[in-house]
PAZA-877401 format. One line per 8 residues: number of its first residue (from 1); their letters; for each residue x, y, z of N, C-alpha, C, CB. Coordinates in nm, 3 decimals. Glycine has a CB too. Layout:
N
NUM	a	X,Y,Z,X,Y,Z,X,Y,Z,X,Y,Z ~ ...
***
This chain:
222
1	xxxxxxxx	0.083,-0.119,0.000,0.000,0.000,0.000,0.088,0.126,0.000,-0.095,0.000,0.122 ~ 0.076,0.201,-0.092,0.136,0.382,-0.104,0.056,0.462,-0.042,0.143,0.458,-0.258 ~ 0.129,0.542,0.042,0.046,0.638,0.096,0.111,0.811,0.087,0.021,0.583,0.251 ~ 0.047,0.898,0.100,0.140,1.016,0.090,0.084,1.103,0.169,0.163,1.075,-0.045 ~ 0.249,1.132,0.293,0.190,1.211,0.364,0.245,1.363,0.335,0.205,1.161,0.497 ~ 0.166,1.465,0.402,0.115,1.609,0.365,0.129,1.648,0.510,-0.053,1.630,0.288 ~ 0.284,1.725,0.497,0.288,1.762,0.619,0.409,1.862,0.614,0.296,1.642,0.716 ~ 0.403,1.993,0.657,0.497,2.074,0.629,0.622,2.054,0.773,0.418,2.230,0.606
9	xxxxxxxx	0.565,2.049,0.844,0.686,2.024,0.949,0.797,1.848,0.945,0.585,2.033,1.120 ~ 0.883,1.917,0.880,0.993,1.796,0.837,1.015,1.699,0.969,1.161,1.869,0.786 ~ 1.024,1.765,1.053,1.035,1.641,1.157,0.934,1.566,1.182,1.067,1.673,1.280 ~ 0.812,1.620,1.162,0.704,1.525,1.199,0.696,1.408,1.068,0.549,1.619,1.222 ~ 0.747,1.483,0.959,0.676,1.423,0.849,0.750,1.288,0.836,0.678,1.515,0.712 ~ 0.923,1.343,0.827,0.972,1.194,0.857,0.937,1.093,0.946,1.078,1.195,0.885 ~ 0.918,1.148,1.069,0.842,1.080,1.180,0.784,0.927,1.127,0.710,1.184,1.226 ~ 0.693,1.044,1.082,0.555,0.945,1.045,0.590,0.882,0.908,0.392,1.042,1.026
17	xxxxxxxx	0.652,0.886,0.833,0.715,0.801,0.729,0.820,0.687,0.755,0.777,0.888,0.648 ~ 0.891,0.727,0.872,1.028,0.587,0.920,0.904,0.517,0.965,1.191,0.616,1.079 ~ 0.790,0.562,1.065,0.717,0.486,1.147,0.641,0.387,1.049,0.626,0.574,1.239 ~ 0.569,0.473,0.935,0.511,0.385,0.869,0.575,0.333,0.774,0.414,0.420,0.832 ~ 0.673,0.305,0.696,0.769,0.233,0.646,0.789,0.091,0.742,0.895,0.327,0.638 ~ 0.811,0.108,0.893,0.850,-0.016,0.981,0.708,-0.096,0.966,0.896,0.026,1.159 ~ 0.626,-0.071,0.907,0.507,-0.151,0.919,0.440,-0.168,0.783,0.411,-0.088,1.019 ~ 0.594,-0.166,0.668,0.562,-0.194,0.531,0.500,-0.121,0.465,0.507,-0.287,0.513
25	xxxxxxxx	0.465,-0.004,0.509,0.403,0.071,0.391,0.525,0.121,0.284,0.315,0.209,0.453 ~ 0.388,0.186,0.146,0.528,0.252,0.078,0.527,0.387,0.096,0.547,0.232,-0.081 ~ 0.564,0.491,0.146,0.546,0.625,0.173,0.626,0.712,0.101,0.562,0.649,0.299 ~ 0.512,0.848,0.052,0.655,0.982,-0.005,0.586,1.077,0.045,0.702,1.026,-0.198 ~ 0.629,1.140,0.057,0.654,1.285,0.145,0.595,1.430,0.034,0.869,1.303,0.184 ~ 0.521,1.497,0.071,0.516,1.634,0.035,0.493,1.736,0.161,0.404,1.649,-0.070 ~ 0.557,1.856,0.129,0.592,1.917,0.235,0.491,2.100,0.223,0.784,1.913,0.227 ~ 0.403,2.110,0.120,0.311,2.198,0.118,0.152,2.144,0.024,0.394,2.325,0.056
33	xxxxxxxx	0.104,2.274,0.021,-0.005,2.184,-0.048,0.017,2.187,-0.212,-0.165,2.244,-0.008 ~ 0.047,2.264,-0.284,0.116,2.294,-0.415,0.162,2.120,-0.475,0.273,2.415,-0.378 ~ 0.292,2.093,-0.375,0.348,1.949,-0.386,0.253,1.862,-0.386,0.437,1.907,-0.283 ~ 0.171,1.850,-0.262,0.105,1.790,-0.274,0.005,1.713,-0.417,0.076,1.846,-0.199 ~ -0.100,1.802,-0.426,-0.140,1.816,-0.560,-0.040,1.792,-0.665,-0.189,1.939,-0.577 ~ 0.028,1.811,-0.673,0.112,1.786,-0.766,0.162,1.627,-0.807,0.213,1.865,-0.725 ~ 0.204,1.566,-0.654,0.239,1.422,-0.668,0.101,1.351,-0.660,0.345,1.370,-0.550 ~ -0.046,1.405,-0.620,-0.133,1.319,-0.651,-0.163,1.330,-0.790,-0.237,1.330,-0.573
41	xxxxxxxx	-0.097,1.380,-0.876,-0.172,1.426,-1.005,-0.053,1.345,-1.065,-0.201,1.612,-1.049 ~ 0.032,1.304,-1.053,0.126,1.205,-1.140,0.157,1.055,-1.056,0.287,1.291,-1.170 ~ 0.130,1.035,-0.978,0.137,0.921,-0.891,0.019,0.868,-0.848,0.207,0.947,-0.784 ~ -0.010,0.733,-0.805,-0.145,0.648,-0.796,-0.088,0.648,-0.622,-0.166,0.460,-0.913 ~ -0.195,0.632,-0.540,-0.161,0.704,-0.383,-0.305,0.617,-0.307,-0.175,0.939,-0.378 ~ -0.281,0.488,-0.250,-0.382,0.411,-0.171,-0.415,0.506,-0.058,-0.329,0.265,-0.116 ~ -0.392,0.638,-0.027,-0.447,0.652,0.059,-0.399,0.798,0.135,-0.436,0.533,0.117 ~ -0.369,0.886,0.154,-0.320,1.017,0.205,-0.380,1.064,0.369,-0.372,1.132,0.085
49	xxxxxxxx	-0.283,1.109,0.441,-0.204,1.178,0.548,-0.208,1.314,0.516,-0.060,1.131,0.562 ~ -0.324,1.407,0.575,-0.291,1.543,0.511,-0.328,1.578,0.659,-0.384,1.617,0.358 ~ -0.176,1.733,0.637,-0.223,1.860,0.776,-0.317,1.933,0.705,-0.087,1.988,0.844 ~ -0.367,2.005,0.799,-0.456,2.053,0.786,-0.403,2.227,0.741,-0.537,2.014,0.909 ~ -0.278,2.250,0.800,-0.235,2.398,0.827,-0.123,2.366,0.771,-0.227,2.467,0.977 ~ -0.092,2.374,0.634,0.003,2.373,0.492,0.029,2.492,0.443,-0.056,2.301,0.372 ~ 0.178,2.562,0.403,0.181,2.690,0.332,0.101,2.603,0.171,0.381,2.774,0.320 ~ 0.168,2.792,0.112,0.087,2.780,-0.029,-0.037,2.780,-0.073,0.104,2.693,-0.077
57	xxxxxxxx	-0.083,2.639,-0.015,-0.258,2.593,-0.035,-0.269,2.497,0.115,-0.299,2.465,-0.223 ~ -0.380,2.616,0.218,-0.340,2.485,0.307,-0.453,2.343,0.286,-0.346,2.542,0.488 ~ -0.474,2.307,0.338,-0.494,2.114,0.336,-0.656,2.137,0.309,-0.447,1.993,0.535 ~ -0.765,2.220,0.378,-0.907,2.168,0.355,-0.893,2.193,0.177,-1.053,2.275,0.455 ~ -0.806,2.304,0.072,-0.820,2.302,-0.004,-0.776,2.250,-0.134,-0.829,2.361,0.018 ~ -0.646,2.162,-0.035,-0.644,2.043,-0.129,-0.741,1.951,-0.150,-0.554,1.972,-0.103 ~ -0.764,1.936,-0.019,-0.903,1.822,0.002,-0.993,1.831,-0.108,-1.005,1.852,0.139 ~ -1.063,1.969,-0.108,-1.194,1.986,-0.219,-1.158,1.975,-0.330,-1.269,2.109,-0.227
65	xxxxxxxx	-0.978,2.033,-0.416,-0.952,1.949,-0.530,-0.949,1.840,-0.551,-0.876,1.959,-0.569 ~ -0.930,1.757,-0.441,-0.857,1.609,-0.488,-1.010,1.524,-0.526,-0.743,1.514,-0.327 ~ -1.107,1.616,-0.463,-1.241,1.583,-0.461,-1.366,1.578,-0.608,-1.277,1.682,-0.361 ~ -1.278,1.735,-0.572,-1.333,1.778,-0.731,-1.289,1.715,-0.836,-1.305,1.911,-0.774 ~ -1.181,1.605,-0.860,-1.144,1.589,-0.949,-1.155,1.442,-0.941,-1.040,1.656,-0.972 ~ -1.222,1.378,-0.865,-1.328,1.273,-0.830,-1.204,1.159,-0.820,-1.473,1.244,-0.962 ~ -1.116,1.158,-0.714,-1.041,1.104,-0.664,-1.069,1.068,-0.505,-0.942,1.170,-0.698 ~ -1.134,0.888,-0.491,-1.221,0.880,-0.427,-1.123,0.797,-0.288,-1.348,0.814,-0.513
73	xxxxxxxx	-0.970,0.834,-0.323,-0.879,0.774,-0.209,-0.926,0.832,-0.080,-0.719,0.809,-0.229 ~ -0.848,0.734,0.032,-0.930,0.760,0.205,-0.823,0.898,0.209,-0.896,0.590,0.384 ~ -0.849,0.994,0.310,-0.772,1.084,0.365,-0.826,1.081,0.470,-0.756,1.201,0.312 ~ -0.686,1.100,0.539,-0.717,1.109,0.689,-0.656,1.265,0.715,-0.633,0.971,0.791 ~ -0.735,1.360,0.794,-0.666,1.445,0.839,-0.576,1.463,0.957,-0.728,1.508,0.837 ~ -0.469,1.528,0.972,-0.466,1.584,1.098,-0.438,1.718,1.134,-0.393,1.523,1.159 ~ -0.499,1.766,1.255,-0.528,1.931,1.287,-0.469,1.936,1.442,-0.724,1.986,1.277 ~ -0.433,2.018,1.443,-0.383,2.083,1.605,-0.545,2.156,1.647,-0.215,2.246,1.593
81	xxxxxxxx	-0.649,2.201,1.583,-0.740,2.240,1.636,-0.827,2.144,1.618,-0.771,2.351,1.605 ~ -0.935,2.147,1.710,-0.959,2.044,1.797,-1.150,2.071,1.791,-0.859,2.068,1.967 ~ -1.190,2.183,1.735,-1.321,2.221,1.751,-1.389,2.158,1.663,-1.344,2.350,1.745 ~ -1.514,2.131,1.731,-1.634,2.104,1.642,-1.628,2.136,1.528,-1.741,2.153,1.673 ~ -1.654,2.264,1.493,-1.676,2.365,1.359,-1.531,2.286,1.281,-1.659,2.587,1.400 ~ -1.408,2.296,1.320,-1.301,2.243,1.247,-1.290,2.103,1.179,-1.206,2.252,1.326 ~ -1.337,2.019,1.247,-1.353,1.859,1.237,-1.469,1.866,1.173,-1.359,1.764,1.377 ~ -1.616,1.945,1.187,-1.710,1.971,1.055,-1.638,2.018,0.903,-1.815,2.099,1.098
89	xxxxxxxx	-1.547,2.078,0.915,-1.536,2.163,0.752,-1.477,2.062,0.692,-1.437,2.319,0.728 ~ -1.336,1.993,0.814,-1.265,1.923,0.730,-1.357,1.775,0.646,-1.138,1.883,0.826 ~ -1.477,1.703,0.760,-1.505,1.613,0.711,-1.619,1.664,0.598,-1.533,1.519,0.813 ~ -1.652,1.787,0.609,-1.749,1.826,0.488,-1.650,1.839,0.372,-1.841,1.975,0.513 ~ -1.542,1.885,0.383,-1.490,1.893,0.220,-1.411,1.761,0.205,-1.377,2.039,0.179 ~ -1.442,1.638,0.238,-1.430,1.546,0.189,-1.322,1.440,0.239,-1.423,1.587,0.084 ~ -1.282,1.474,0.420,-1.193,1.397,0.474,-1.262,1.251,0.514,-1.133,1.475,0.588 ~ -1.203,1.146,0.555,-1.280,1.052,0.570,-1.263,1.023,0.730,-1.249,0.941,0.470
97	xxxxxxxx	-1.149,1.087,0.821,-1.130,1.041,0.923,-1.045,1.147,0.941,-1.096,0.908,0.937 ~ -1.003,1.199,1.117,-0.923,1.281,1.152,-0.829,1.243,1.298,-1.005,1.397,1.154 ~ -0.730,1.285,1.314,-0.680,1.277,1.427,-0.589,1.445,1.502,-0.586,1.144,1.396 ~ -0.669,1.466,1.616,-0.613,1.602,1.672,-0.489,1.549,1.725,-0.707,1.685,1.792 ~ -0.327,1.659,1.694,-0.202,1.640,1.742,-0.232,1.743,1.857,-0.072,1.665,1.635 ~ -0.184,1.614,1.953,-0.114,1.524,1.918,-0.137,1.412,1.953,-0.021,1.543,1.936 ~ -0.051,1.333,1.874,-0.145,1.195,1.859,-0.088,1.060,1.936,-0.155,1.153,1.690 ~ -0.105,0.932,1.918,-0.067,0.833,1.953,-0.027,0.775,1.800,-0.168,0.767,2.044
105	xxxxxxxx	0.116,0.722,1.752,0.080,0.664,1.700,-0.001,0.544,1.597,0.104,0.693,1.729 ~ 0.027,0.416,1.715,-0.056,0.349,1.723,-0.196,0.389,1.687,-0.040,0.313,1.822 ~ -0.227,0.457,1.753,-0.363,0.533,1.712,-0.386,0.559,1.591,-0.381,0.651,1.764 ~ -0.315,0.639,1.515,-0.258,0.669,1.352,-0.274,0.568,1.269,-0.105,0.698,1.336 ~ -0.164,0.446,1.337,-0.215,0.294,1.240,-0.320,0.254,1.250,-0.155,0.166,1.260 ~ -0.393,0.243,1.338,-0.488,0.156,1.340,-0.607,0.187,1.231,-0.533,0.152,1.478 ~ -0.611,0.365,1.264,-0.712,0.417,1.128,-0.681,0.396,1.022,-0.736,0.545,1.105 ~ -0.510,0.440,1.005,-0.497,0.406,0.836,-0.529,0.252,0.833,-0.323,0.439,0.761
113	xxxxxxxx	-0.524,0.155,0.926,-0.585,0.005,0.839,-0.689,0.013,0.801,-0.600,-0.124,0.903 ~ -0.809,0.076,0.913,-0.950,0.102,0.891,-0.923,0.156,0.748,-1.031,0.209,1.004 ~ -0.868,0.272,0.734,-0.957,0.353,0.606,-0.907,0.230,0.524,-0.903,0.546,0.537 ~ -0.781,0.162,0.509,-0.778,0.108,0.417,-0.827,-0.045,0.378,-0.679,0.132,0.404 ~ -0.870,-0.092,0.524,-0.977,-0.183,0.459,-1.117,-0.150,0.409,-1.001,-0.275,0.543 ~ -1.167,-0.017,0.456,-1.273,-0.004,0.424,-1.256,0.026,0.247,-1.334,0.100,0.521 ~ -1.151,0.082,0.231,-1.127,0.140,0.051,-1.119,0.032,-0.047,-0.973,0.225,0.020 ~ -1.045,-0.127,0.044,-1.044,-0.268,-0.020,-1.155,-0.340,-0.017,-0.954,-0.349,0.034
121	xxxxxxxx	-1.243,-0.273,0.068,-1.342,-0.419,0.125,-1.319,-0.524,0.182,-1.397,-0.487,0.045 ~ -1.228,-0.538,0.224,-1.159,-0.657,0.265,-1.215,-0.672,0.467,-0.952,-0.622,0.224 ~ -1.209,-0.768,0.502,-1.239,-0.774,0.644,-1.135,-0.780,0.687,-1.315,-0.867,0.696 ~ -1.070,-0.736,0.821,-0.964,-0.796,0.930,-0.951,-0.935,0.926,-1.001,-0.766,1.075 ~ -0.804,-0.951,0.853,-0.785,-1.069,0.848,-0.635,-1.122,0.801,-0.886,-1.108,0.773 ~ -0.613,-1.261,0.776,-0.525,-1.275,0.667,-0.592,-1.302,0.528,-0.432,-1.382,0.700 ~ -0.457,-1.263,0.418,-0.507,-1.278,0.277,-0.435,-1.459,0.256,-0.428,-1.125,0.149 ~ -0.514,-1.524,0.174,-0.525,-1.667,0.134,-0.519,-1.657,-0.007,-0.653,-1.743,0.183
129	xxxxxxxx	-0.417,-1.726,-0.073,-0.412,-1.766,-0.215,-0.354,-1.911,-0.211,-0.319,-1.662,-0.307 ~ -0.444,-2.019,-0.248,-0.408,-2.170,-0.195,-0.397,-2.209,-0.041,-0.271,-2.208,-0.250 ~ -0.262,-2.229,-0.037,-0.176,-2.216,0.140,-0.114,-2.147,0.111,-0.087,-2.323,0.226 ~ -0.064,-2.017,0.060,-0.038,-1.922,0.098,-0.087,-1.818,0.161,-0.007,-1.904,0.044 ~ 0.001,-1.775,0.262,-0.109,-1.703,0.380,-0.048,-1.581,0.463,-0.154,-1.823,0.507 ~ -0.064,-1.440,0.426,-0.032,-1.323,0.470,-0.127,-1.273,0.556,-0.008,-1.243,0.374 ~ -0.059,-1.235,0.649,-0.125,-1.181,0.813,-0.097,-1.034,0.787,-0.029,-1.246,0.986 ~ -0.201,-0.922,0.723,-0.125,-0.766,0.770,-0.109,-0.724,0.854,-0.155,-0.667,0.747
137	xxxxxxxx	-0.139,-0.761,0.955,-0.138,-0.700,1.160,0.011,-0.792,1.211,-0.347,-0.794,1.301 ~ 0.039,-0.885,1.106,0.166,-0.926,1.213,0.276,-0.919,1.142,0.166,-1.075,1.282 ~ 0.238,-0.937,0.994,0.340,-0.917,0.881,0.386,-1.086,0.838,0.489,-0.810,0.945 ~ 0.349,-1.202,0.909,0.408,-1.319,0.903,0.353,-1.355,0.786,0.391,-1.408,1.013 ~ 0.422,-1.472,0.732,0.412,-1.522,0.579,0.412,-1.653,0.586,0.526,-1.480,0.480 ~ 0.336,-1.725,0.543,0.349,-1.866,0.536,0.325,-1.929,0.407,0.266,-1.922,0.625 ~ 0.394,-2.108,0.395,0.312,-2.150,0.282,0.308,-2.308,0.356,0.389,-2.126,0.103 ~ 0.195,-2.348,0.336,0.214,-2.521,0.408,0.230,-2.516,0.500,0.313,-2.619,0.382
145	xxxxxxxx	0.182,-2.397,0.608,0.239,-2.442,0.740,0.386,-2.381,0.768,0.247,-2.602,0.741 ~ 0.451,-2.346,0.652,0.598,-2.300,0.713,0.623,-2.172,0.698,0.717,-2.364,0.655 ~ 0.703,-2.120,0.788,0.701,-1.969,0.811,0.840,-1.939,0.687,0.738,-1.917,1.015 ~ 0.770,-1.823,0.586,0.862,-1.765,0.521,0.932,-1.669,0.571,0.824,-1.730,0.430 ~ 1.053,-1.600,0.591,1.110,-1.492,0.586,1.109,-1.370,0.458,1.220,-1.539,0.612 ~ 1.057,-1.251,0.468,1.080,-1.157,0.400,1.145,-1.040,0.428,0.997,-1.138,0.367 ~ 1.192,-0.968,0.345,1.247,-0.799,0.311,1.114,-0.752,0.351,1.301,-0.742,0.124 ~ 1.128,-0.606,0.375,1.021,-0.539,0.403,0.964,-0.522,0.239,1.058,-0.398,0.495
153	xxxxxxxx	1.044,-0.468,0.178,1.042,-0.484,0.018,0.996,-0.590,-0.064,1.156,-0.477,-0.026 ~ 0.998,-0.696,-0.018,0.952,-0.859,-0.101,0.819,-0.875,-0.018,1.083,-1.029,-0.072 ~ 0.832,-0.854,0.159,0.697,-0.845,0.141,0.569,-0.694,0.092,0.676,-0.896,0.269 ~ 0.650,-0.611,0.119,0.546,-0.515,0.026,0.496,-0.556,-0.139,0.628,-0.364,0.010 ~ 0.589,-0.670,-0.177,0.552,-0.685,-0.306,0.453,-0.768,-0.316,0.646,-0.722,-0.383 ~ 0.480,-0.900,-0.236,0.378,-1.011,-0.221,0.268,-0.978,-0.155,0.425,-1.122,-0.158 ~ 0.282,-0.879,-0.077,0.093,-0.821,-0.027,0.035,-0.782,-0.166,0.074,-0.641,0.101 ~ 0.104,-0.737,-0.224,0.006,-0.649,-0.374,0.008,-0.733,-0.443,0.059,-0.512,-0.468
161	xxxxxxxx	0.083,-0.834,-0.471,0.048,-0.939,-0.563,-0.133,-1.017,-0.543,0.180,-1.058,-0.532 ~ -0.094,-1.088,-0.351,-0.214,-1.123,-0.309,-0.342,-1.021,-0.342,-0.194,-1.143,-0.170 ~ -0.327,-0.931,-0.306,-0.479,-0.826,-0.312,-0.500,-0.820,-0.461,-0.463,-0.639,-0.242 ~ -0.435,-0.870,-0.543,-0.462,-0.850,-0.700,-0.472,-1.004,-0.763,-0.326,-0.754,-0.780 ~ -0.461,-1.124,-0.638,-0.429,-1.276,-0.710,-0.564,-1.325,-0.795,-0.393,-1.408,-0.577 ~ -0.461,-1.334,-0.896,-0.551,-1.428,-1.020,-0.593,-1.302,-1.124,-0.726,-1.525,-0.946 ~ -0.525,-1.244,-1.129,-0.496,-1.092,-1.206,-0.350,-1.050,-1.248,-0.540,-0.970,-1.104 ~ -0.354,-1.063,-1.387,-0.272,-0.950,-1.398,-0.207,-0.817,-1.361,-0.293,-0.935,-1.444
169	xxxxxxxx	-0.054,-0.821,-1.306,-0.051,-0.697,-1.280,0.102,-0.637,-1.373,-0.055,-0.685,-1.106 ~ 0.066,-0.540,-1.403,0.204,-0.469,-1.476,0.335,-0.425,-1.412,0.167,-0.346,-1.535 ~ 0.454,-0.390,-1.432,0.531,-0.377,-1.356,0.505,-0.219,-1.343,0.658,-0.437,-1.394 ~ 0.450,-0.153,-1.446,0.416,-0.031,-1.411,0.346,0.007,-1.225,0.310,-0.005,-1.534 ~ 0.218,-0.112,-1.262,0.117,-0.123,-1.147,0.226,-0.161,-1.025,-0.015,-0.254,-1.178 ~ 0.297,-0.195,-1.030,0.411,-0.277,-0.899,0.460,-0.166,-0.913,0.527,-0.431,-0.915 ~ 0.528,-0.088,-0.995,0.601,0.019,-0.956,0.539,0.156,-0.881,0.660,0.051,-1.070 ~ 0.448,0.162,-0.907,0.354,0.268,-0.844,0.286,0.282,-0.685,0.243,0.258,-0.928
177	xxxxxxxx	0.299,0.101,-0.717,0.264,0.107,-0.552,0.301,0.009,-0.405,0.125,0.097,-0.556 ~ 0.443,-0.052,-0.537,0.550,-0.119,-0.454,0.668,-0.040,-0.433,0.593,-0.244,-0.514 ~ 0.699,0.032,-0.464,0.846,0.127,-0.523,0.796,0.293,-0.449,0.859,0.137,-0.768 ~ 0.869,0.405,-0.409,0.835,0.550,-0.428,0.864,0.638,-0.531,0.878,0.608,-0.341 ~ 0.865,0.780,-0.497,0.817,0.852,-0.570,0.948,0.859,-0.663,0.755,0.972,-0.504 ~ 1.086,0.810,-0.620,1.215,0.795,-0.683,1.265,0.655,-0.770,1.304,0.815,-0.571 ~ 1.208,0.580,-0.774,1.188,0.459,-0.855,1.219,0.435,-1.000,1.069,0.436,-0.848 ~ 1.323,0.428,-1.024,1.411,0.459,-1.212,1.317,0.354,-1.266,1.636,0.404,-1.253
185	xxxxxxxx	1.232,0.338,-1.366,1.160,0.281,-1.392,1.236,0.175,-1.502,1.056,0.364,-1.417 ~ 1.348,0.235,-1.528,1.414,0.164,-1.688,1.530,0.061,-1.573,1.531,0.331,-1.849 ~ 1.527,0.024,-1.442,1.589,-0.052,-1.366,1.541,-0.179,-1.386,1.586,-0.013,-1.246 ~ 1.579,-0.301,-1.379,1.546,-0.451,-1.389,1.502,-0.475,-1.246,1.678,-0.554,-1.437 ~ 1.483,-0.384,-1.133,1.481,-0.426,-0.981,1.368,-0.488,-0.947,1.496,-0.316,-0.886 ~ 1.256,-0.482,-0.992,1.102,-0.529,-1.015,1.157,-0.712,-1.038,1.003,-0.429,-1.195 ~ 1.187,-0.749,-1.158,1.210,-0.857,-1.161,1.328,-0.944,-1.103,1.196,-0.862,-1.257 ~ 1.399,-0.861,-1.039,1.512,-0.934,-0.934,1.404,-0.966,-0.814,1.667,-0.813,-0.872
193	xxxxxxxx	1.345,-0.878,-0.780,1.289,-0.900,-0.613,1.124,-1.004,-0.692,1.234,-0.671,-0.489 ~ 1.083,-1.004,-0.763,1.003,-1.127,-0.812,1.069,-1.275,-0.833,0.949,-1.088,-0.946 ~ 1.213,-1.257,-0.880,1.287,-1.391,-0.873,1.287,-1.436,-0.695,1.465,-1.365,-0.946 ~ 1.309,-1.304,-0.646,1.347,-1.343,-0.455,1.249,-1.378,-0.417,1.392,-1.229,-0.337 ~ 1.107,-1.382,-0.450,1.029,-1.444,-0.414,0.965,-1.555,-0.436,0.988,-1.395,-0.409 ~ 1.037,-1.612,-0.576,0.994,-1.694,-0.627,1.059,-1.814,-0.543,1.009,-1.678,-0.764 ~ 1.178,-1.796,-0.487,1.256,-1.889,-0.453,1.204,-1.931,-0.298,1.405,-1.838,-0.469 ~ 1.150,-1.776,-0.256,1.096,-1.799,-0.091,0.930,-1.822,-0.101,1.130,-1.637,0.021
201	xxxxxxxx	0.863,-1.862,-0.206,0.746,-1.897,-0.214,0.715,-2.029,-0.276,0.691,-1.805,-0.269 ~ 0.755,-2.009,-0.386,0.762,-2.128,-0.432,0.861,-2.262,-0.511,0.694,-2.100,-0.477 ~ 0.950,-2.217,-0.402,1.054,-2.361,-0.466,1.052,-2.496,-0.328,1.282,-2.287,-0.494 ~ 1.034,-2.561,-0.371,1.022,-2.697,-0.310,0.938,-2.719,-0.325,1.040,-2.731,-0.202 ~ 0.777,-2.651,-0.385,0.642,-2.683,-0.437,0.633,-2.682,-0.576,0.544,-2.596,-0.388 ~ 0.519,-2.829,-0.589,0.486,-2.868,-0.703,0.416,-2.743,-0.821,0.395,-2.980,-0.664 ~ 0.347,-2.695,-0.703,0.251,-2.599,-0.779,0.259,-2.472,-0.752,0.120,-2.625,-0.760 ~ 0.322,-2.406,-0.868,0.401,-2.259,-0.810,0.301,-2.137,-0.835,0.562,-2.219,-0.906
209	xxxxxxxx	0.262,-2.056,-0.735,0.217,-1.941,-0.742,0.227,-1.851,-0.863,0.264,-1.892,-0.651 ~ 0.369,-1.802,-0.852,0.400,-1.657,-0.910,0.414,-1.706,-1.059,0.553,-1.569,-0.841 ~ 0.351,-1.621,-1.127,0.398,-1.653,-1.294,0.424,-1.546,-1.381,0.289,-1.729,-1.375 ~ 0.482,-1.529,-1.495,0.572,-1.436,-1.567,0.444,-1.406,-1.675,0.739,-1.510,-1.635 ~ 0.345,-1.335,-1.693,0.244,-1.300,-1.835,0.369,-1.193,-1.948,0.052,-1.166,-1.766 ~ 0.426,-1.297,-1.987,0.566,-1.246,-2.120,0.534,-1.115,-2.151,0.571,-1.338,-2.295 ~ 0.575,-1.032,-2.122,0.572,-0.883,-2.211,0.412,-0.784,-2.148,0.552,-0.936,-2.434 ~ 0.392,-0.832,-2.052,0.301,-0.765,-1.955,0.343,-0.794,-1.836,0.164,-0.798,-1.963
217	xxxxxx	0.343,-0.867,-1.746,0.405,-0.854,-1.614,0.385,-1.022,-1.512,0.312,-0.703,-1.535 ~ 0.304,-1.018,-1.452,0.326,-1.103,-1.364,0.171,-1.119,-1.233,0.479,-1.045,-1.305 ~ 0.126,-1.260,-1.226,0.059,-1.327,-1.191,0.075,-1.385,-1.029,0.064,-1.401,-1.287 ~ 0.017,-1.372,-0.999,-0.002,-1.487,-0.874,-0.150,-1.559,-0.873,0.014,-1.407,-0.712 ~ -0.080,-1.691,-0.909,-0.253,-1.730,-0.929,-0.274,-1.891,-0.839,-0.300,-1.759,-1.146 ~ -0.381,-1.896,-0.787,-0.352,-1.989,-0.687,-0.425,-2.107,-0.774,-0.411,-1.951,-0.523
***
């Protein structure tokens, strides 16, 4: 999952990017609202982290563009003000959830899972393709019963494979929302870390998951 957070104070912003990185996300950073808009308008984004109090353009009015332009990703806000009237405007121009700083982490994750199961449909759970079996709350990986080891990177890849299994996906589509906003696209690194998984998924089994669609991209099909 890509997410992009919107936050002008650099310390916080990294903050909240090392934090959510340790828990596999893919995260990039904009640091006004201008940027902002900007990287949602060339980048595909599961989900956005916006302040509320941004130079340039601050945040309720990114909100109503990103709106207006019928971009139906979760946003979560966050505001240092704390009032009724404030937590009304923001969720009227189109936030889906808010948190007043300062915050609890933890607290932070737990919504972004909410918004983002609610954006998948998916229930609290693990994802299943055959016996293969990804836990997002613990990060563990299995196949048959045996515990795989992953990269934070191999598993950010194999979650998006699962949420897309028995589908085609492009390396474009992997790059957008396995990779950030710095990602050389003309790199072979996509199909090195698909070989690394091939070996930690399916070698010693008869019946292999991951498959190569020649000159489009790559399968997981159970």
């Amino acid at each position: 999952m890509r997410i992009l957070v919107v936050e002008d104070e650099k310390k916080v912003a990294s903050f909240l990017q090392k934090g959510l990185e340790e828990e596999y996300y893919i995260v990039d950073c904009a640091y006004d609202g201008e940027e902002a808009l900007y990287m949602l308008e060339v980048n595909d984004y599961d989900m956005v982290i916006l302040d509320i109090m941004l130079p340039k353009i601050d945040g309720l009015e990114v909100l109503r563009r990103v709106r207006g332009k019928g971009l139906s990703l979760p946003v979560l806000m966050l505001t240092a003000k704390d009032s009724v009237e404030d937590i009304v405007r923001g969720l009227d121009a189109g936030g889906d959830d808010y948190l007043t700083k300062p915050f609890a982490f933890a607290e932070l994750l737990a919504r972004v899972r909410a918004l983002l199961r609610r954006r998948e449909r998916e229930p609290l759970g693990e994802l299943k393709v055959a016996d293969l079996v990804l836990n997002p709350l613990t990060h563990k990986v299995s196949r048959g019963g045996k515990q795989i080891e992953l990269t934070a990177k191999e598993y950010a890849l194999l979650e998006y494979l699962m949420r897309h299994a028995n589908r085609v996906v492009t390396r474009t589509m992997i790059s957008e929302h396995v990779w950030d906003y710095h990602f050389d696209p003309m790199t072979n690194v996509i199909d090195v870390y698909v070989n690394h998984l091939r070996k930690k998924v399916d070698m010693g089994f008869a019946h292999k998951l991951i498959h190569t669609i020649r000159g489009v991209g790559y399968m997981l099909k159970g």
